[in-house]
C-alpha positions as CSV (number, residue, x, y, z in Angstrom):
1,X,-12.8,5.0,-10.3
2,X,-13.1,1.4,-9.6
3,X,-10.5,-0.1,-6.8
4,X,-8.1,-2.1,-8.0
5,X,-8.6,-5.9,-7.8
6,X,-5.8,-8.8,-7.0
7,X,-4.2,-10.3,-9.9
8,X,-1.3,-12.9,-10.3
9,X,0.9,-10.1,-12.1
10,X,0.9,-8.1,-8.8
11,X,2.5,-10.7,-7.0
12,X,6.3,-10.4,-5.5
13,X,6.8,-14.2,-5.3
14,X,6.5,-14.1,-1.5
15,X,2.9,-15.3,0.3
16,X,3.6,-12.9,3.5
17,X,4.0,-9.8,1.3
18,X,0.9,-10.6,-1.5
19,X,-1.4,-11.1,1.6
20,X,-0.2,-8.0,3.2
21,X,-0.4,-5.9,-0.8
22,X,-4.1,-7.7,-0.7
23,X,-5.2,-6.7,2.9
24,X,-4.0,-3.0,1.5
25,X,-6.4,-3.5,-1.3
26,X,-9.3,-4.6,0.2
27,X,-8.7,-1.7,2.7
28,X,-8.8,1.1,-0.1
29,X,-12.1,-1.1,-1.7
30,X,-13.6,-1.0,2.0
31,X,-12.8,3.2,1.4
32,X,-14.4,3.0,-2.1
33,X,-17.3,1.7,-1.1
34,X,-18.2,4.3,2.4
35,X,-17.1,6.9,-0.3
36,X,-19.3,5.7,-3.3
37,X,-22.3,5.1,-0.7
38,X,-21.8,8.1,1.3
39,X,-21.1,6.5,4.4
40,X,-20.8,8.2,7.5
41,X,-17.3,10.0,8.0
42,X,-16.3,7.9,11.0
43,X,-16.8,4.9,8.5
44,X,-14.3,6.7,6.5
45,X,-12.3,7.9,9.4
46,X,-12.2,4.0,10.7
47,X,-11.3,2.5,7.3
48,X,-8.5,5.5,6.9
49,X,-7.5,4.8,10.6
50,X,-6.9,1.1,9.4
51,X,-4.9,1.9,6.2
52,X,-2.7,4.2,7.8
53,X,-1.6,1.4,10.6
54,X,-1.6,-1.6,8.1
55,X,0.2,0.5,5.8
56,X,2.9,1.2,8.1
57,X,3.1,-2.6,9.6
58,X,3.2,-3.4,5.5
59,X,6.2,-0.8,4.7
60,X,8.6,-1.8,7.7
61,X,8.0,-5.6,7.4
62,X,8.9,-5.5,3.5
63,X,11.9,-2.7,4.3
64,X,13.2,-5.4,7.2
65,X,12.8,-8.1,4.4
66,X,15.2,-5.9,2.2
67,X,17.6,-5.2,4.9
68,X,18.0,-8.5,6.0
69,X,18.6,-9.5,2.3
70,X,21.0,-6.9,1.4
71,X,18.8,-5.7,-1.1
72,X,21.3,-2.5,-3.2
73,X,18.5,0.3,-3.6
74,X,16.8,-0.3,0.0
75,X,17.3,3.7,0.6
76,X,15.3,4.4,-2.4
77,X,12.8,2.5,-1.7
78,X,12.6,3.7,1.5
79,X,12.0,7.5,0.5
80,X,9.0,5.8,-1.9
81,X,7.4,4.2,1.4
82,X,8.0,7.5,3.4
83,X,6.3,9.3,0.7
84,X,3.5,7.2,1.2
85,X,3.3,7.1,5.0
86,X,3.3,11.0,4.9
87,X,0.0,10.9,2.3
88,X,-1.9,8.3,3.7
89,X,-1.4,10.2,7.0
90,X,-2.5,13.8,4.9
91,X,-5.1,12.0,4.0
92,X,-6.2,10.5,7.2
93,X,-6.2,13.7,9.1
94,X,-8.0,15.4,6.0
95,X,-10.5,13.2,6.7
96,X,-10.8,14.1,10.2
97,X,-11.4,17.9,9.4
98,X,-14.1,17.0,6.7
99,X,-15.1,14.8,3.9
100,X,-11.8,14.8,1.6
101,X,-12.1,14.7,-1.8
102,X,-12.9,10.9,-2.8
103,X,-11.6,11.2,-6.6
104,X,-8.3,12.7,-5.1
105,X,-8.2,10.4,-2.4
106,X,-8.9,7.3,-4.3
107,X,-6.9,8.1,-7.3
108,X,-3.8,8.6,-5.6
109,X,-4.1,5.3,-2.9
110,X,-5.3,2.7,-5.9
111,X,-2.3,5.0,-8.5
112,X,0.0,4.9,-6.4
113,X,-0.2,1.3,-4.8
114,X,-0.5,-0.2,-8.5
115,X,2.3,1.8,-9.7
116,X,4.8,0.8,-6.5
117,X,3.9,-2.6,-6.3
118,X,4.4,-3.4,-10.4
119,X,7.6,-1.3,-10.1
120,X,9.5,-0.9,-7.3
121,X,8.6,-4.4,-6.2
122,X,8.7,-6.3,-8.6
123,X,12.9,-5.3,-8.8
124,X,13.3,-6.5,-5.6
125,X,11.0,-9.4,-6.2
126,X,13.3,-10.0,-9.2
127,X,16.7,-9.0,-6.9
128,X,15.5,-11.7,-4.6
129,X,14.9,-14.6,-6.6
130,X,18.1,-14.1,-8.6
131,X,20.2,-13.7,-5.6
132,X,18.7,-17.2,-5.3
133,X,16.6,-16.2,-1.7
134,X,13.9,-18.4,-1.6
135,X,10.6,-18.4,0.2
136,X,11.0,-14.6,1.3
């Protein structure tokens, strides 16, 4: 599996956000890369460490956005970024117990972050720019 590269039709309208969705997907081509090389596991354990805390600066700075903008289905997307918080910390402490499984591991961060951020997103994105917020 081949980590999924930035492209213009990922984007939520908003600079802040994009460079944090980017920074998440450099961070799983960094894992790609230790996994596809067999890089030592505290390479993996580092790069996982990373993911785990920029993913969770990521998810409460875009649910803060939402708040502040009164976004309807906030709650829902909430229980989506919980979901991922709870894997990405599975993952990491699988990682720390042993090599996890790097189809598994990859196939569900690069899925699951393409899938969220050309859904759920992009509705907010679209919520947000046709409650007329601009420059979110």
């Amino acid at each position: 599996m081949t980590a999924i590269a930035w492209d213009e039709k990922l984007s939520v309208g908003s600079s802040v956000i994009d460079a944090q969705h980017r920074k998440l997907l450099e961070l799983i081509a960094q894992l790609e890369d230790i996994i596809r090389n067999k890089g030592a596991g505290n390479q993996t354990e580092s790069v996982l460490k990373e993911l785990e805390r920029y993913t969770a600066i990521h998810l409460h700075y875009e649910e803060e956005l939402l708040l502040r903008k009164g976004y309807p289905d906030l709650e829902a997307h909430r229980v989506l970024h919980d979901f991922m918080r709870s894997q990405v910390g599975r993952i990491r402490k699988q990682a720390t117990g042993g090599e996890p499984d790097a189809t598994d591991l990859l196939g569900f961060l690069m899925l699951w972050l393409k899938g969220h951020i050309e859904g759920e997103d992009q509705r907010y994105a679209e919520f947000l720019k046709t409650s007329g917020v601009k420059g979110y």
